[in-house]
GULUMVEX-40454 format. One record per residue: residue in three letters; x, y, z of N, C-alpha, C, O in turn. Coordinates in steps of 0.05 Angstrom, whole numbers, plus 5000, padded with zeros to 4 digits. Layout:
ALAXYZXYZXYZXYZ;...
This chain:
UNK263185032285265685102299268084992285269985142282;UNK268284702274270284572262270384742234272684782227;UNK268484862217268084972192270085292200271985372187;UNK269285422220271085612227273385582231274985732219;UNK274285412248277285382257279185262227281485252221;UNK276785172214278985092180278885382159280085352138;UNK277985552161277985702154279185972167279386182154;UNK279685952181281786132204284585932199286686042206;UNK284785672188287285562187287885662161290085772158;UNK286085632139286985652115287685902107288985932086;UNK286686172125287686392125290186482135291386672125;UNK290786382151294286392154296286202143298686192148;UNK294986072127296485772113299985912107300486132099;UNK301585742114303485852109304385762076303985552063;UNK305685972069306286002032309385962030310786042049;UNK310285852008313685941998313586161993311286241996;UNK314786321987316486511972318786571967320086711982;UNK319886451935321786521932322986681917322086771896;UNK325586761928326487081911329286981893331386921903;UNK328886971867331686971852332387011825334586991813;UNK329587071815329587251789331487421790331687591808;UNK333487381761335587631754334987921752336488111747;UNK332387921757331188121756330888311786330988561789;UNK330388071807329888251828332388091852331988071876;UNK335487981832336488001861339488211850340388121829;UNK340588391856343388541862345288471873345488521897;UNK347588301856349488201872352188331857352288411834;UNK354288321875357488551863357988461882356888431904;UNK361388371866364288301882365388611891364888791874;UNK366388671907368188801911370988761921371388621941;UNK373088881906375988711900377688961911376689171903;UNK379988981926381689121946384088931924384588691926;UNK384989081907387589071897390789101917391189311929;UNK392388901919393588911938396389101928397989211944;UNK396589071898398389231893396989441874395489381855;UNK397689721882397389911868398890151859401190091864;UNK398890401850400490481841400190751836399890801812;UNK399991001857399491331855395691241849394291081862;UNK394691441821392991401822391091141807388591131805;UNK393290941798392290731792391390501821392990411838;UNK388290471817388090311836386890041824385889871840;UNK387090001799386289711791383689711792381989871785;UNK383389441805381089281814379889431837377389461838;UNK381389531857379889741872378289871861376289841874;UNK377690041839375890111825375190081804374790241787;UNK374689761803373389731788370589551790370689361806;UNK367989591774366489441778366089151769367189021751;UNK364389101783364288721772361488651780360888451793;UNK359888831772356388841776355688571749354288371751;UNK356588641733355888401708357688101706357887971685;UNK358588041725360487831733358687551738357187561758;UNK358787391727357687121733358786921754358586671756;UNK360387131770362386961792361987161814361387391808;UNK362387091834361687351866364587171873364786931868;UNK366387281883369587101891369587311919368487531921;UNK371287151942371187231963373687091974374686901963;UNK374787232000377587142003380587301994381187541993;UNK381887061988384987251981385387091963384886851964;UNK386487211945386787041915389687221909390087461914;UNK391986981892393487121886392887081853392286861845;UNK393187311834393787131797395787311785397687401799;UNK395487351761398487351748399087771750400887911743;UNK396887831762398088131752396688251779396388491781;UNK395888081799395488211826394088031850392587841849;UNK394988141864393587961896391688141900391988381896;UNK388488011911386488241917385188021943385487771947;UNK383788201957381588081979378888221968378688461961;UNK376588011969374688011960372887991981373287912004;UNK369788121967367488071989364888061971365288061946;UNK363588051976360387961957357988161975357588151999;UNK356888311959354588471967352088281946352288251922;UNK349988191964348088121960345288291962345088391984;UNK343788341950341088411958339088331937339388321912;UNK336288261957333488141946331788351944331588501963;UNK329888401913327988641923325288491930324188301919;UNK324488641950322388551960319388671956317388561965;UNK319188861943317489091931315588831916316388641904;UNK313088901922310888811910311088451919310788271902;UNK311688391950311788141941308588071959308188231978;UNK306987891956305287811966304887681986302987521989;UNK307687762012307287662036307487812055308388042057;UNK305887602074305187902104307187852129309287982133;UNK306087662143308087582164310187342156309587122147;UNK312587442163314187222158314486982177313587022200;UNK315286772173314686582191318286472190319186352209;UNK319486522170322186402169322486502137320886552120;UNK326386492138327286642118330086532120331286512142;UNK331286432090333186232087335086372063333886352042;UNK337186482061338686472042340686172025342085982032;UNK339986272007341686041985343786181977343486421975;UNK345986081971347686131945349885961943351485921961;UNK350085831913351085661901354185631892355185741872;UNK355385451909359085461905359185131899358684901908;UNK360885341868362285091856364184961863365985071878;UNK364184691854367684651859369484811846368984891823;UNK371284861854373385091855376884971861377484831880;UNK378585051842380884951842382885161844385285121840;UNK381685441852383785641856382885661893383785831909;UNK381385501898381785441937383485221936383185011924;UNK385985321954386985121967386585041993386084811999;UNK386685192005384685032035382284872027380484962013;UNK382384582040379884532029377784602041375884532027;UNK377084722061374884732072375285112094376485172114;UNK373085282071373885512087371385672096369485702083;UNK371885762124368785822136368486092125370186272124;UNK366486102119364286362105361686572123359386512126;UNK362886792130359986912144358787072140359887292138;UNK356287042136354087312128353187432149352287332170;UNK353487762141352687962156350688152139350488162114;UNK349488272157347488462150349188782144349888932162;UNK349488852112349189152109348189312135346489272151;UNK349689472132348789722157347089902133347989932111;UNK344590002142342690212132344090412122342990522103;UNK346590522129347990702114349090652091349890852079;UNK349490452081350590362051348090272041348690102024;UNK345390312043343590202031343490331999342290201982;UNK344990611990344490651971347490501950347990641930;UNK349190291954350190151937349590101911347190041909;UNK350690101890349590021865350989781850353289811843;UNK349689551845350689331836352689421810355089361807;UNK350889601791352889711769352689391739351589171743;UNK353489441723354089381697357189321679357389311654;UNK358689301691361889271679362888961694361888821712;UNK365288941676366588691695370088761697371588711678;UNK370588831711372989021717374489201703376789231694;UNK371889361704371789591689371189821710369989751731;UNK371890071706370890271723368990421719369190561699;UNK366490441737363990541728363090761745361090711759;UNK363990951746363491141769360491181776360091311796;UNK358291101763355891151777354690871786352490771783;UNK357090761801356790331817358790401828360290591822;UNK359090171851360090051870363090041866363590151845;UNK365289941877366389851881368889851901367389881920;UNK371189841911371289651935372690011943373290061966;UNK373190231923373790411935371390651944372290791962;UNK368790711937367090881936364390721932364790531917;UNK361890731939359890681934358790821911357290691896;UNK359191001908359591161876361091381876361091541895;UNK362391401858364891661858364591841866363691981848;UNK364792001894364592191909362592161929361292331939;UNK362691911933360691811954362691541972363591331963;UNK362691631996365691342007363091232014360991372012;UNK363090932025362690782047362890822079364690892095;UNK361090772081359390922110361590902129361691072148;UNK363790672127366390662146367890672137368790902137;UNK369690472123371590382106370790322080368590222073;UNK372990402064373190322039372889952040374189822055;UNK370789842018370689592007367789502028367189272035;UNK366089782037364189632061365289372081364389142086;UNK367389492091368589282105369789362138371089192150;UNK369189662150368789622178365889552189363689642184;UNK366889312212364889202224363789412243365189592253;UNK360689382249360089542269358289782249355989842254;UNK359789902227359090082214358290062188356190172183;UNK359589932168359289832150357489602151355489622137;UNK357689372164355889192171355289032198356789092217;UNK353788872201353388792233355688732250357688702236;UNK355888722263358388632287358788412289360988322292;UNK355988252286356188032300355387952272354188102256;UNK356487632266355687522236352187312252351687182273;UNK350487392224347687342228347886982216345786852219;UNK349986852204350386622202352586542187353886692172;UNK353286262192356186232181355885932166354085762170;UNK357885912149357885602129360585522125362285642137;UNK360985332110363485252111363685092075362584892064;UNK365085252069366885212037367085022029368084922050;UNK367084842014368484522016370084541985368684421968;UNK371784621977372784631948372584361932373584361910;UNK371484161940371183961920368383831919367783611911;UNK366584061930363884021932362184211918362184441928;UNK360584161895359184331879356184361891354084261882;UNK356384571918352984511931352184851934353185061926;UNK349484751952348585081955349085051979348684841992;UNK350185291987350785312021347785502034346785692021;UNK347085432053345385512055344985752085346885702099;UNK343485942097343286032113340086112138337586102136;UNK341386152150338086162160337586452170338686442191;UNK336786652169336286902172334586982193332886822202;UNK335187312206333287342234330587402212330687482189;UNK328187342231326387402212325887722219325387902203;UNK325987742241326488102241326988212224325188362215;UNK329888202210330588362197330388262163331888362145;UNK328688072159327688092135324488182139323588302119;UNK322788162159320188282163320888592156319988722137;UNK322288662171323989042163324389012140322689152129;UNK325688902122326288922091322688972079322289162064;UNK320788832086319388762065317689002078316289112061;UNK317289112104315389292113316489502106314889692104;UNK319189562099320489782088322289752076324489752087;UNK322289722048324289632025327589822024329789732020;UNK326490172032328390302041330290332049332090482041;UNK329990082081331989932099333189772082335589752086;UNK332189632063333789432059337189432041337789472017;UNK338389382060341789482049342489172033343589152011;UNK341588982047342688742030343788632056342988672079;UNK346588422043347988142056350288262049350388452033;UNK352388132060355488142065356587852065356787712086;UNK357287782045357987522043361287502046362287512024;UNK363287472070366287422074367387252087366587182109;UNK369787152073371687002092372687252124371687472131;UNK374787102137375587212156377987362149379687292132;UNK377987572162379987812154383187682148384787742130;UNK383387532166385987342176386487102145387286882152;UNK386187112127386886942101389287002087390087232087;UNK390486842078392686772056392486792036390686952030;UNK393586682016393486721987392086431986392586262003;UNK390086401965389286131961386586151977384486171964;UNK386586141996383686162018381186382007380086572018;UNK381186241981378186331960376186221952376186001940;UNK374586341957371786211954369786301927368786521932;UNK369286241910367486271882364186221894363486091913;UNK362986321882359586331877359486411852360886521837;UNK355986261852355186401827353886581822351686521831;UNK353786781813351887031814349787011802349486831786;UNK346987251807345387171789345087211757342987181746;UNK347487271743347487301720348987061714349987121692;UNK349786821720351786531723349886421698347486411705;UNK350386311670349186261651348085911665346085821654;UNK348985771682346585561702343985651710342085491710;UNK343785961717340985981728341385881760339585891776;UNK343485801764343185771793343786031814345686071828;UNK342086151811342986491834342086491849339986371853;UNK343586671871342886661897339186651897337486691879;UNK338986591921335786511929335486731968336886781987;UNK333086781961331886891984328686661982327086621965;UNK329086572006325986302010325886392038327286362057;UNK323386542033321686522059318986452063317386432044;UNK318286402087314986242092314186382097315086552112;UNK311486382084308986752104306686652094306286502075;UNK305286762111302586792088300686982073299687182083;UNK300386912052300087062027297687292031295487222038;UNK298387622027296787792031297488002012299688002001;UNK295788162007296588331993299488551985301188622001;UNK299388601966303688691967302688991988300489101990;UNK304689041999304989272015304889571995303589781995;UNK306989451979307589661950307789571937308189331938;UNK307789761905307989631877310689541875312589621888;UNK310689311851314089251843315189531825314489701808;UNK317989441847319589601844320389541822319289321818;UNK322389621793324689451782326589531792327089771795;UNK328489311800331389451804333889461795335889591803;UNK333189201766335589161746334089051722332088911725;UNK334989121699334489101674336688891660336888841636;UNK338788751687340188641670338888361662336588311669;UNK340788131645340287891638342487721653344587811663;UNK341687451651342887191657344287141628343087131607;UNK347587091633348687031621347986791600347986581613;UNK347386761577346986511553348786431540350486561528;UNK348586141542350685961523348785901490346585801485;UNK350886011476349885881447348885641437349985441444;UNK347385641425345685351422347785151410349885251402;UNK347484941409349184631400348784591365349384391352;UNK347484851353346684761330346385061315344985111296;UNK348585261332348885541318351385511299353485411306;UNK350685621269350985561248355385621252357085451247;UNK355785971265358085981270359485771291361885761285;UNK358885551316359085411322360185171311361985031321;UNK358985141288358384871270360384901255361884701255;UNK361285131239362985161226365685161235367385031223;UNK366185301258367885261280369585071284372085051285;UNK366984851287368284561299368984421272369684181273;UNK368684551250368684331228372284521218374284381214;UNK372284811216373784861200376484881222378684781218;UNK375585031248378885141266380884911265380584671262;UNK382585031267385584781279386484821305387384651321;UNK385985131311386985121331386784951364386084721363;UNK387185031382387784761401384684711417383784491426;UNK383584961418380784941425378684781410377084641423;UNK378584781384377484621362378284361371376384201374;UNK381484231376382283961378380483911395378583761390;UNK381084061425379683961449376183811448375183621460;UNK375383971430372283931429371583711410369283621410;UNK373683611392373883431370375083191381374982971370;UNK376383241403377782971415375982811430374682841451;UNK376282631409374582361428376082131433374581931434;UNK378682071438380781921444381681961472382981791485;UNK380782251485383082261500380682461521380382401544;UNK379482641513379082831537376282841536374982931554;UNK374882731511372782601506370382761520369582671541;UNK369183021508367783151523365983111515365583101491;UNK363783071536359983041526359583341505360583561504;UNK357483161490356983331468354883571482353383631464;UNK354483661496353783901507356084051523355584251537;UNK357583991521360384121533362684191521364684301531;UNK362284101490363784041470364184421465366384531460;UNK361984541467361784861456363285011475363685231465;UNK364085001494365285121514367785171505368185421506;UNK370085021493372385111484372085391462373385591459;UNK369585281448368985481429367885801437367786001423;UNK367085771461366185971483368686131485368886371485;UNK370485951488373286111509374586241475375086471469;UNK374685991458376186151436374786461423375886671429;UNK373086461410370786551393368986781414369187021410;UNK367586671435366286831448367287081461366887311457;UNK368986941481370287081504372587291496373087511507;UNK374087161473375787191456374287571456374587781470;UNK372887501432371487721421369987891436369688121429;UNK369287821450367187931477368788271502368188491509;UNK371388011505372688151523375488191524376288401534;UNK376988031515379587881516381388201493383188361497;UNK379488131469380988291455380188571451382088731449;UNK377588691448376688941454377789051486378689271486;UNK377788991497377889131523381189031537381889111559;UNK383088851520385588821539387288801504389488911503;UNK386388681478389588691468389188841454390988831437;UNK387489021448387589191427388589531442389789721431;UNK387189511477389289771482391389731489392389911501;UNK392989501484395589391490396389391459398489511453;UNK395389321446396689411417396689761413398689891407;UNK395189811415394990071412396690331435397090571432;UNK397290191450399190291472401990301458403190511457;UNK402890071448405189961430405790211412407790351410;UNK403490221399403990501373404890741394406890881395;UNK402490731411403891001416406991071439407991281444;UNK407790801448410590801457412190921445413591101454;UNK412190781412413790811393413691041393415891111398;UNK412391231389412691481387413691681407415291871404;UNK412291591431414091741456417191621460418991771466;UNK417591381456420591301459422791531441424991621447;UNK420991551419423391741397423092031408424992181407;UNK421092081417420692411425422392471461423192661475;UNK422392121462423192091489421592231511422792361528;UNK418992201511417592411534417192151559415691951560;UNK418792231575418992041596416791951617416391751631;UNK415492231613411892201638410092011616408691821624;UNK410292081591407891981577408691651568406991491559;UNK411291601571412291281577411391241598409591081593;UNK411391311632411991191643407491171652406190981661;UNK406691371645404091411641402991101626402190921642;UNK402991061608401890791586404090561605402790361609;UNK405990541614406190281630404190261644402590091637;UNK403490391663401790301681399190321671397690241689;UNK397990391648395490401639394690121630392490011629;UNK397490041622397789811608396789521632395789301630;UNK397789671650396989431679392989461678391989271690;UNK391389611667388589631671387889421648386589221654;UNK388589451627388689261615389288941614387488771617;UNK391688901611392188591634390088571664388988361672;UNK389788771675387888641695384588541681383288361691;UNK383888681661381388621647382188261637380288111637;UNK384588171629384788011610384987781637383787561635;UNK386687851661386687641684384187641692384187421704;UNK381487741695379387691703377887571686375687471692;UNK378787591667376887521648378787061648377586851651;UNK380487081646382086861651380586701667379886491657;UNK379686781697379986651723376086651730374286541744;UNK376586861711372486771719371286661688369086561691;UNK371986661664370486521640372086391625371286371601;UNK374686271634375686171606376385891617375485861639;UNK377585691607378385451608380485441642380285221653;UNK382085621655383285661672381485781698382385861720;UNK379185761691377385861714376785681730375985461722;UNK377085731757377385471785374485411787373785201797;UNK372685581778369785351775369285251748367085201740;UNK370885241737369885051703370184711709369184551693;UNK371684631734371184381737368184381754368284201770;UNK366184491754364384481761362584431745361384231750;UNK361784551723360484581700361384541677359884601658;UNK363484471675364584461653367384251643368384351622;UNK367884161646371083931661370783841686369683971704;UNK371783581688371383411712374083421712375183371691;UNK375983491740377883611745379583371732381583461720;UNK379483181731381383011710381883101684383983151671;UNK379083101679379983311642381783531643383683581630;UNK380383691670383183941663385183831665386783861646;UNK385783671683388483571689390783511665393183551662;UNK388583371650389083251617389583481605390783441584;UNK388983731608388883941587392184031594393884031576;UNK392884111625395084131629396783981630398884011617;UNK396483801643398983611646400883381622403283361616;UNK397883191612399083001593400983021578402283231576;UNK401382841568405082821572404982621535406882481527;UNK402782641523402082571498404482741477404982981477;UNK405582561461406482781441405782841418404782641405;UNK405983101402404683111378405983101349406882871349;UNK406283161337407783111314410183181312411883011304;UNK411183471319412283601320414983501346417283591346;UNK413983321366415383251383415183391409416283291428;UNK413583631410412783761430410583651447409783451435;UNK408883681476407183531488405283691483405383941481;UNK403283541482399683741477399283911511398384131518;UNK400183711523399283941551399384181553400684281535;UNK398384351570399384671563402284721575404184831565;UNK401984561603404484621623406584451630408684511640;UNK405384151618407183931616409984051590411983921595;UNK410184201572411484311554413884551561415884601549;UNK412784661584413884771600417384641617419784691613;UNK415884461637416284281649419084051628421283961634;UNK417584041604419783821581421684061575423883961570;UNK421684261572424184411558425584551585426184791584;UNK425884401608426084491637426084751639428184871642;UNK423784891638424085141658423285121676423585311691;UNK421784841688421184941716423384761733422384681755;UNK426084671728427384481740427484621769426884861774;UNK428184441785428784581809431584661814433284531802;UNK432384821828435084951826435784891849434184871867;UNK438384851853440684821877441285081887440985301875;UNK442185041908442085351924444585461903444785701901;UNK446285301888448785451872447085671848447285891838;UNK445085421846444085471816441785771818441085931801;UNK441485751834438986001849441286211861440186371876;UNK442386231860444586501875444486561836442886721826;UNK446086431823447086481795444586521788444886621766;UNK441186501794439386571783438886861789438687001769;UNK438786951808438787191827439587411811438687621803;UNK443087211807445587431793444287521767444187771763;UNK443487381754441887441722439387591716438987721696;UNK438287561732435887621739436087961741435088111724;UNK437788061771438388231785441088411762440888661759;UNK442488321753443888361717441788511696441588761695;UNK440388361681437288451667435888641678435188841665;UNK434988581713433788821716434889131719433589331724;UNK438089101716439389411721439289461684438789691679;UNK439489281657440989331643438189351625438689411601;UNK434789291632433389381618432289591621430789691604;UNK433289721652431090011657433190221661432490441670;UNK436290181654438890381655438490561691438590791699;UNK438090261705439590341731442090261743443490061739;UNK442590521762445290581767445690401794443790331808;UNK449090341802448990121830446590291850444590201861;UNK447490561850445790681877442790661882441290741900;UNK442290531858438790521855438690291857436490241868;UNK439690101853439389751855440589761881441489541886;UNK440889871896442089861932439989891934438789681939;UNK438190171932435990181944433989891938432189831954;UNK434289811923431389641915431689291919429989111921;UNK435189271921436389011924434688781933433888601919;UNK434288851965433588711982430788521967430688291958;UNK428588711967426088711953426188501923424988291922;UNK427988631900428188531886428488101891426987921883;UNK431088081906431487841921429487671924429087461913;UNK428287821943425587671954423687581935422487371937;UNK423587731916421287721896422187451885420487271885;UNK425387381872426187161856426086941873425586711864;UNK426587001897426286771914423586661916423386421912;UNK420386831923418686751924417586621900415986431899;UNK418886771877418586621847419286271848417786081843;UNK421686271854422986051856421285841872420685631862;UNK420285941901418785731914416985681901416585441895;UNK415185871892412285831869412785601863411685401872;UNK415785631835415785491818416885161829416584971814;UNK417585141846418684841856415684731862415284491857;UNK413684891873410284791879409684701857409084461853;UNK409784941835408084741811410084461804409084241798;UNK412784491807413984341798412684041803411883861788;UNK413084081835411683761855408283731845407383501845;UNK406683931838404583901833403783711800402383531792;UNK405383841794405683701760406483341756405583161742;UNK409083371776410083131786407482911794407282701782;UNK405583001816403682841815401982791793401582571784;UNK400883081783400283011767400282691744398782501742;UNK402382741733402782571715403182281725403782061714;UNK402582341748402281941760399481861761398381651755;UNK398482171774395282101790393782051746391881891742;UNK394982211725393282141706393581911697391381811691;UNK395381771695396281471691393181301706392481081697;UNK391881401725390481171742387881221721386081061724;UNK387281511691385081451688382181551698380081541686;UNK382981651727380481801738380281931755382381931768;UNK378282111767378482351780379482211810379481971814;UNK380482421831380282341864381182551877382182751867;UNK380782511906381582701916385182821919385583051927;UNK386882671912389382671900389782841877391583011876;UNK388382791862388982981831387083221836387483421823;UNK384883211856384383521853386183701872386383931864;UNK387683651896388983771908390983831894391484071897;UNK393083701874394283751856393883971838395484161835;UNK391483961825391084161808390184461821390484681811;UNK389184411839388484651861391584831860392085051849;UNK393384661873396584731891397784861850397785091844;UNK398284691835399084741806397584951789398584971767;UNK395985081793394385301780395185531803396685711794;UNK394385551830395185741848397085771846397586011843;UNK399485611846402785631848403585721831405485861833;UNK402385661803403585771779402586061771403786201755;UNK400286141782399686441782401786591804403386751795;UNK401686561819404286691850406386541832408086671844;UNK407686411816411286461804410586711795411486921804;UNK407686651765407986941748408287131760410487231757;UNK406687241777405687471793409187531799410187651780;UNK410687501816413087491821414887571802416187781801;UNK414987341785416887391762416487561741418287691733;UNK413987571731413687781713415588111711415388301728;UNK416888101690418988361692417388661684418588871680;UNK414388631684412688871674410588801696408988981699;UNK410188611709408788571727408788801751410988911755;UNK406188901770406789111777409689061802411489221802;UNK409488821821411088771837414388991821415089231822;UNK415088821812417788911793418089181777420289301777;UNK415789291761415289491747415589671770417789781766;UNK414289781799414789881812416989951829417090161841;UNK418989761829421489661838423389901824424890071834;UNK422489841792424589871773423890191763425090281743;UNK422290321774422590681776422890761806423190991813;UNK422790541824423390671857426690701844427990911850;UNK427490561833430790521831432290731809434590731801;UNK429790911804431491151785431790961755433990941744;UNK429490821746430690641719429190881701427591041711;UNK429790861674429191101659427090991644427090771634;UNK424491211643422091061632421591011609419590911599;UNK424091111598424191081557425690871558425390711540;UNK427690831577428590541568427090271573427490051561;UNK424990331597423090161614420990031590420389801584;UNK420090291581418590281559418590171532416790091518;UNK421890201528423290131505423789811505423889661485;UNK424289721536424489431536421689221531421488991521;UNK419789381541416989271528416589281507416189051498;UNK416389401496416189451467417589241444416589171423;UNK420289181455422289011443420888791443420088661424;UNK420488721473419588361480416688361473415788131473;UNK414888541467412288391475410988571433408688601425;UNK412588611424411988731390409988561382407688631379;UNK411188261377410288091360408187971374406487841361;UNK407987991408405187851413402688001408400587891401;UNK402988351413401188531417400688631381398588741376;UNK402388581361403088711338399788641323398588421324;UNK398688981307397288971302396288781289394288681298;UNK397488671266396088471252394288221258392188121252;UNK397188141279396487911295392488051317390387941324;UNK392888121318390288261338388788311325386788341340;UNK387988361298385788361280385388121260383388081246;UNK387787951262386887661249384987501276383287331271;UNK385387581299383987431319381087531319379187391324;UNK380887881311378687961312376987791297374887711305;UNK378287731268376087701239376287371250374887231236;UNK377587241269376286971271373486981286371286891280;UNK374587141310370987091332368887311305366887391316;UNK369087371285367587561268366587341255364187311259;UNK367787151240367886961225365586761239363586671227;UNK366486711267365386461275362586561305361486411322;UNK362286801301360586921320358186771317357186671297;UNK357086791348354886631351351886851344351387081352;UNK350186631322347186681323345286761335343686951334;UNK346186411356343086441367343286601401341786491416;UNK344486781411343986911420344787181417346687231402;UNK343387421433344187651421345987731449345087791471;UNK349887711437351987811447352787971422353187891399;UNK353088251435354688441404357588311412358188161430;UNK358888421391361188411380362288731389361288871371;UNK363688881405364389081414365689161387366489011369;UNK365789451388368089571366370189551373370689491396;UNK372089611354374889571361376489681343377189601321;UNK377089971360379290151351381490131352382790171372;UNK382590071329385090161332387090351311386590431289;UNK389490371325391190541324394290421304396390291307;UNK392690551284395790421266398590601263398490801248;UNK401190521276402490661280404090611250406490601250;UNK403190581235405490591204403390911192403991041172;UNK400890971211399991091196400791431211399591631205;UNK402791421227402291721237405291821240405692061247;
């Protein structure tokens, strides 16, 4: 009798199973661009299936405000469990310095069966019409309610199946507990299975953003599906449902690496060579070289400065022919581009609000921006402390801010050849914009201010990370604002009758020498020069358009 009842135990023994192979989990941000423009919708359509970051919330940065959400799903095809007994979602949030709230609640809901055919997709704010994103589930296919899978009731559960809470200076896995119902339905019928809904509350601000890591996050820490069952035969064969990879960091001993750190000058090379001051562990040392070299080459310049150089040529040519649609056409094309180069900013480069997670201990960044060290030249190594010394960010007196307005509101009639009757219309707006600039800029101002006391003490706290949180957010909302090609303003400045050859013509003037071919193919032949070995990332082509030649 005792020989049976252990054998009737050991047959239901309960088992782990866990789900988080890059292989069998599908995760995509979807991003609601807050400013857009006819049929430019940005980030609205664009995908971010290959993104090593899932971001959620309201985020403002330098070329747009968006609200975010996270589609999750586990495949469950061929797994070797029968009855479930319990079922737990994971997923992993870094510390994060583009949340300013410190602490923001998070709730998961269940996909409605009508969006089950979603596609994670392959791009990173790019538009991929056969994937997801926050306007269509695939191009000519909407979302079962609302655009961005985001009416409740229809799009996903009504009621949230569990909730967590954010902590921005906490690098953990938040965790969930799931009905087992409706993962027993997933695994008895893979069909059903639509996925997770990972969102803040509709009701957020700018700042109230939350980061994860996805399962392509070069940590390996991706979302997790852990449930208890016991182990029986799979129902069905494995499915595949992605062919993609987990993002890889270059080895510590790849030959372009090595050379890198021995030959660059530039400021990324210092960083990784400084052992006086910012002093980075020698496994972290490659990361600057990531942002220069990698990312550089990867994304930065194939996909944002080379159709910005190449836009340039062809200005020049419509400015003289003066064709006013095909100016005013490449401005705003020009905004798809800068948005590739701001994403790429805020989710992989040195300015990304989870690199004090994995990568800088928010003091170091602090040191990267703020210090107040000088270098030969008499200028400060900081990025923003330099700023700050040649006062642009002083704070202004209400005299000094009216006479800012005046200048401002001056420039913007005398670069786009509008008339008083068109700056009436747009006045008010315009105003607002310099004013909200202005507040920005007094935030970073006070943020910087601490700064440079809290680095004096030497070490991280909860003081200097709120600082750098408030000083990175604040200084993206001045740009965003102030920017005179930025869409805020750019839009302003054709509601107001400004002429798009002169609009066009003023870009062209100010931005020659940053976008100017040469300069954009000496950057190419460095990440060419210093490209990494030991893993296999191509090197994208990169066309371009030489305007001495046409």
């Amino acid at each position: 009798m005792i020989f049976m009842m252990m054998l009737i135990h050991m047959a239901v023994r309960s088992e782990r199973f866990v789900i988080s192979s890059v292989s069998d989990v599908e995760d995509l941000a979807l991003r609601k661009s807050i400013e857009t423009f006819k049929e430019y919708k940005y980030w609205s359509s664009s995908n971010f299936g290959k993104s090593q970051v899932l971001d959620i919330g309201y985020a403002t940065s330098v070329w747009n405000e968006y609200f975010g959400v996270a589609l999750i799903r586990f495949n469950l095809t061929g797994l070797e469990c029968g009855q479930i007994q319990s079922a737990r979602f994971r997923i992993y949030k870094p510390k994060c310095i583009t949340q300013i709230k410190k602490e923001i609640p998070v709730y998961l809901h269940e996909i409605a069966e009508a969006n089950v055919d979603w596609v994670e997709g392959n791009k990173e704010s790019i538009e991929q019409k056969d994937a997801s994103c926050w306007e269509y589930k695939i191009f000519g296919k909407s979302w079962a309610g609302e655009m961005g899978c985001s009416k409740p009731g229809v799009d996903f559960s009504l009621k949230a199946i569990a909730s967590s809470v954010a902590n921005r200076e906490k690098g953990e896995w938040l965790e969930f507990e799931l009905p087992v119902k409706m993962v027993q339905k997933w695994l008895e019928n893979p069909k059903s299975n639509a996925g997770l809904i990972l969102k803040t509350s509709e009701n957020v601000s700018f700042g109230e953003h939350v980061q994860f890591f996805s399962s392509e996050h070069y940590s390996g820490k991706a979302p997790e599906l852990i449930l208890e069952g016991n182990r029986t035969k799979a129902r069905s064969p494995k499915i595949s449902v992605s062919s993609k990879k987990r993002y890889k960091i270059p080895s510590l001993v790849d030959p372009g690496y090595l050379r890198w750190l021995k030959e660059e000058t530039f400021r990324y090379a210092e960083w990784s060579r400084d052992e006086q001051n910012l002093k980075l562990p020698v496994d972290k040392k490659i990361f600057p070289y990531i942002w220069d070299v990698v990312i550089d080459g990867e994304f930065i310049l194939p996909y944002s400065y080379v159709t910005l150089s190449n836009n340039m040529s062809k200005l020049e040519r419509y400015i003289v022919t003066k064709d006013t649609a095909a100016c005013m056409r490449v401005m705003f094309e020009n905004q798809n581009a800068w948005h590739i180069w701001e994403y790429t900013k805020e989710q992989n480069w040195y300015e990304a609000g989870n690199v004090v997670d994995e990568v800088l201990t928010p003091y170091q960044m602090a040191f990267l921006f703020a210090n107040r060290i000088k270098k030969s030249n008499g200028s400060f190594s900081g990025i923003w402390s330099v700023y700050d010394r040649n006062g642009n960010w002083d704070r202004l007196s209400p005299e000094k801010l009216e006479a800012n307005i005046k200048a401002q509101t001056d420039k913007f009639v005398s670069m786009s050849a509008i008339t008083p009757k068109g700056l009436q219309k747009v006045n008010k707006r315009l105003r607002a914009y310099i004013i909200l600039e202005n507040q920005a800029k007094d935030s970073v101002k006070t943020a910087l201010e601490e700064l440079y006391k809290l680095l004096d003490t030497g070490k991280d706290s909860p003081a200097l990370f709120d600082a750098m949180c408030r000083m990175g957010v604040y200084h993206d909302r001045m740009l965003f604002f102030q920017s005179i090609f930025g869409l805020p303003r750019l839009k302003l400045r054709y509601e107001a009758g400004g002429n798009p050859v002169a609009i066009a013509e003023s870009w062209v003037k100010l931005k020659k020498g940053e976008y100017r071919l040469d300069r954009i193919k000496n950057r190419a032949d460095i990440s060419r020069k210093y490209w990494p070995e030991s893993v296999k990332i191509d090197l994208p082509e990169m066309n371009f358009i030489d305007s001495n030649k046409n």
